[in-house]
C-alpha positions, 0 to 999 in steps of 0.5 A: 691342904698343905699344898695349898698351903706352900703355894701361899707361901710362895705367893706372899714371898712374891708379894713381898719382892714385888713391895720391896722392889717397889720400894726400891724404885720409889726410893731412887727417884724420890732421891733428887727430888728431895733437895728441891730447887728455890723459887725465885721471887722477881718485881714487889713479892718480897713479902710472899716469902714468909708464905712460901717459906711455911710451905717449907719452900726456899726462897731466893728474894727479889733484890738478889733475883734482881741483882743477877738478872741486871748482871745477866743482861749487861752481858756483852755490854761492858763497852758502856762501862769502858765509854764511860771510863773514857768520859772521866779521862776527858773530864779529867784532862779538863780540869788539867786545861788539857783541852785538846786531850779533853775533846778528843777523850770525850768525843771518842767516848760519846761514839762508844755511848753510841755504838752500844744502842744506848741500852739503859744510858739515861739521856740525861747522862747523854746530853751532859757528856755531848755538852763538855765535848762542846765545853773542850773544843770551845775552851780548844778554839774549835767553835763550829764542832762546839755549836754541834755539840753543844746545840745536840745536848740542849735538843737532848735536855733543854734546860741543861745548865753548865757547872759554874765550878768549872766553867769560865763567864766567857764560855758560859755566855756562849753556852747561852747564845747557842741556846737562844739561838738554836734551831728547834725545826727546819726542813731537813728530811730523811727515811728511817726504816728498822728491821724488823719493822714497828720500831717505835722512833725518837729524835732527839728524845721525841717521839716521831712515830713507828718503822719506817717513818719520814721526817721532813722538819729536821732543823740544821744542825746534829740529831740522835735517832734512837728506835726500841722495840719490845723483845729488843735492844736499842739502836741509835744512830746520831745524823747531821743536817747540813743546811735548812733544806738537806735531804739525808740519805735513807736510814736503816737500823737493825734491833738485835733480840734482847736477852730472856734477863732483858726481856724479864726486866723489861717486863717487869718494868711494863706490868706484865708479871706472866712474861717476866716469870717465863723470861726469869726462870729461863734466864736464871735457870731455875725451876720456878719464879714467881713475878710481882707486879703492882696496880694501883692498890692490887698486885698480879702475880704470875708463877712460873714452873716447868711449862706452866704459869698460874696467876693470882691478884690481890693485896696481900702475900698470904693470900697470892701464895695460897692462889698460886699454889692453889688450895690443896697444895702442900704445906709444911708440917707443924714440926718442921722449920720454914726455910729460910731466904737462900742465896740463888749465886750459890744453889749450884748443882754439884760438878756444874760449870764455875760462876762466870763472874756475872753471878748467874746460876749454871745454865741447867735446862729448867726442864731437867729440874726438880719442881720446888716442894717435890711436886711428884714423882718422874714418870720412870719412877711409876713406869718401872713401878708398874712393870714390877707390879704387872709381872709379879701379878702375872707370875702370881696368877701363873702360880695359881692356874698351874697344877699344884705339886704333891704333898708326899706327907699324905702321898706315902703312908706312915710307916 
């Protein structure tokens, strides 16, 4: 019996080894899961974030997810901004009667429009920055290149009146003869191709159809070709036709792939929530987005996490939160406070590279990181768990099998 005895003693004594390794090992991968990344709300969630919050979930809002990811994709496109600075230099030296300055400013700033592919230029802002080139070389005395000018940014917006603040009678009725006379069609032809194909083709704001297309209508005078594509940035190209019968040479354009912040915005704007979650959390780097998007009177809402997606519809947030998290998802205890709304330029890992200005989280991959809410434990957190429970179990039947010792209190007699 009190071998017996000492075995069971040994065998607890394992037991609770094994229990406080076990611990151990639990603590350890609980650690960085415990301070758990945002969810991202993109598109019209704002009013999930009350919901979410409950569920003791921190939240970063759409306006600031919206504002990183307008950062994001404007990256590599600064030339827009420097095309537009150029602009004002030449409006500048207009209003100084500066006009030869002025046409040579605003020119060269409507070739720099042009070489960014016009990625979210209004045409609008196109057509008035070709018009006061028109204005500078008229006021200049160069009548031709004007009626180029001129006769471009009335195709571009037809109804675009002169600002009479600025501009002379004598220049605003030529303005006017140009647009009464001004060719709408002709028999100007040319091929536009992109790559890749199925692009879809603009003249002149119109729609022409998809890559590759033939024109054969083109009126005399300067056209803007713009072709976009989904997943792509625009490209643009202006031509000019000659004579009513020009044959132009082929065109060829090349669309570039758009960035994931592009491509979520892009998203977002066609109604497709479950691309322009995907396309945000890899843009932003984060562990979870959810993306709203409105119908009518119902909204879709797409969560993304890790290499999944959920989807929820309906009108109200409460009720999309508890679909996308499903009902047997955790909420937070009655005592513990909601999380308030975070700012997502400022969930930083700590030793992550510096903010390069634009505003966007560092660029972790999303797989690396935790799932919002815990979301469970990593697979080596239960691997090593189980290898210490198999050993000890394996131990404690060793024990149990192998001869015991003998108690020498009932081996040898009492004196």
């Amino acid at each position: 019996m009190g071998g017996s005895l000492s075995l069971d003693t040994e065998i607890r004594d394992i037991i609770a080894g094994m229990t406080r390794a076990l611990a151990f090992v639990v603590s350890l991968s609980i650690a960085p899961w415990a301070a758990a990344e945002p969810v991202v709300l993109v598109g019209e969630g704002a009013d999930l974030a009350p919901a979410l919050s409950a569920r003791g979930v921190e939240v970063v809002l759409p306006g600031e997810a919206s504002s990183r990811l307008q950062a994001l994709a404007a990256r590599g496109r600064g030339e827009i901004e420097a095309a537009r600075a150029l602009a004002a230099e030449g409006r500048r030296a207009y209003r100084d009667a500066d006009f030869s300055a002025a046409a040579d400013r605003l020119a060269r700033a409507a070739q720099a429009y042009l070489a960014t592919g016009l990625g979210g230029v209004p045409l609008a802002e196109l057509a008035q920055l070709h018009l006061d080139v028109g204005l500078s070389y008229l006021a200049a005395g160069s009548r031709h290149q004007a009626e180029r000018e001129i006769g471009l940014a009335l195709r571009l917006a037809p109804d675009l009146a002169v600002d009479r603040t600025t501009v002379g009678p004598p220049i605003r009725r030529t303005v006017e003869q140009i647009r009464t006379t001004l060719p709408r069609t002709g028999s100007g032809t040319t091929t536009i191709a992109t790559t890749p194909q199925g692009a879809t083709i603009q003249i002149d704001g119109a729609l022409r159809g998809s890559s590759p297309v033939t024109l054969s209508d083109l009126a005399e005078g300067a056209h803007l070709v713009t072709a976009t594509l989904a997943g792509h940035g625009r490209a643009a190209r202006r031509i000019e036709v000659d004579g009513p019968r020009r044959g132009l040479p082929p065109l060829r354009l090349t669309l570039v792939p758009a960035s994931d912040a592009q491509r979520s915005l892009d998203a977002l704007e066609a109604g497709d929530a479950e691309e322009a979650a995907r396309r945000a959390r890899q843009a932003l780097g984060v562990a979870s987005v959810i993306a709203v998007v409105r119908s009518g009177s119902t909204r879709t809402a797409t969560r993304a996490f890790g290499t999944q997606t959920r989807t929820a519809r309906g009108t109200v947030g409460s009720d999309l939160v508890r679909q996308l998290y499903g009902e047997g998802a955790p909420a937070a205890s009655a005592g513990s406070a909601s999380a308030p709304p975070v700012d997502l330029a400022v969930r930083a890992d700590p030793g992550a590279p510096a903010d390069d200005g634009a505003g966007a989280v560092p660029a972790t991959p999303p797989a690396a990181r935790p799932r919002e809410g815990g979301g469970g434990l990593p697979w080596w957190a239960w691997a090593g768990g189980a290898v210490i429970v198999v050993a000890g179990t394996a131990t404690a039947i060793a024990l149990l099998a192998g001869p015991a010792e003998p108690d020498e209190r009932i081996l040898v007699p009492e004196q």
